[in-house]
N, C-alpha and C positions, 0 to 999 in steps of 0.2 A: 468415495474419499476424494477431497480435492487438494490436488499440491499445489503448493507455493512455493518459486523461486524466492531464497534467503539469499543477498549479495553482499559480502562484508570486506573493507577494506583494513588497513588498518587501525583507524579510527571511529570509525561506526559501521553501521551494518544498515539496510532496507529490505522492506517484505515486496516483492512485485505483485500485485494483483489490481484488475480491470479495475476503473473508475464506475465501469456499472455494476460491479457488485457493491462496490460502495455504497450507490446509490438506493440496490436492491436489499440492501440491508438497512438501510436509513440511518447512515452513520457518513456520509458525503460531507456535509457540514461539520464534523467533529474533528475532522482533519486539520492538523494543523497545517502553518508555512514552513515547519521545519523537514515536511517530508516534499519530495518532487512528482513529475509528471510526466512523461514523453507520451502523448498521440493517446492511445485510451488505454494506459495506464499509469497507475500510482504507484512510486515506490516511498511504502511508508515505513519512517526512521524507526527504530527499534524498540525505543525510550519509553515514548508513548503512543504513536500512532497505532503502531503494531498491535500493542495493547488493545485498544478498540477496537482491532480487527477481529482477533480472536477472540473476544468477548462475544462481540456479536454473531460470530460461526456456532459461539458453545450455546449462543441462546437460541440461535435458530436450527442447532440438533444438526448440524454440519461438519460432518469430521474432516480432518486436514492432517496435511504434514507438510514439511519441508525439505524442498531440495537446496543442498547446502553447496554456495561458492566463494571460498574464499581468496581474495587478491594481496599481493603483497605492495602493490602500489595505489595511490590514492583513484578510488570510482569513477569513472566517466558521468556515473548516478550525480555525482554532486554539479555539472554541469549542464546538467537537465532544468527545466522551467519549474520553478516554484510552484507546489499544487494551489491551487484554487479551485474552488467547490463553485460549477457550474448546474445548477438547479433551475434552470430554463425549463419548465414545462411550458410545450404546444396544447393552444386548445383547440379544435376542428370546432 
């Protein structure tokens, strides 16, 4: 079972998890710019990104939960770097 930090303010909410799962699930690219990034992870917005996330966990037979935190003032998340999907494959 894999958890996943849920971080919600009063405004919106974000799901934390790695950029390389992102990647290992082949959903990097479907990310929108509405969700963020700090160092190698994504936290993605609730609306929709999220969405793809769990889609892609339930297609590859990957159960999950959530650990749930909620803030009564506005995310540090929101001042974090805009995701962008870095798909640089090294070829040896």
């Amino acid at each position: 079972m894999k958890t996943f930090n849920y971080f919600a303010d009063p405004g919106h909410a974000w799901i934390k998890c790695s950029k390389d799962l992102l990647k290992n699930l082949g959903i990097a690219d479907q990310i929108s710019t509405w969700s963020y990034m700090r160092g190698n992870y994504a936290y993605l917005e609730e609306d929709r990104d999220a969405t793809v996330l769990c889609n892609a966990l339930i297609r590859s037979g990957i159960d999950f939960k959530f650990r749930e935190y909620f803030g009564n003032r506005r995310s540090r998340i929101r001042k974090y770097k805009t995701y962008k999907t870095d798909l640089t494959i090294s070829e040896n």
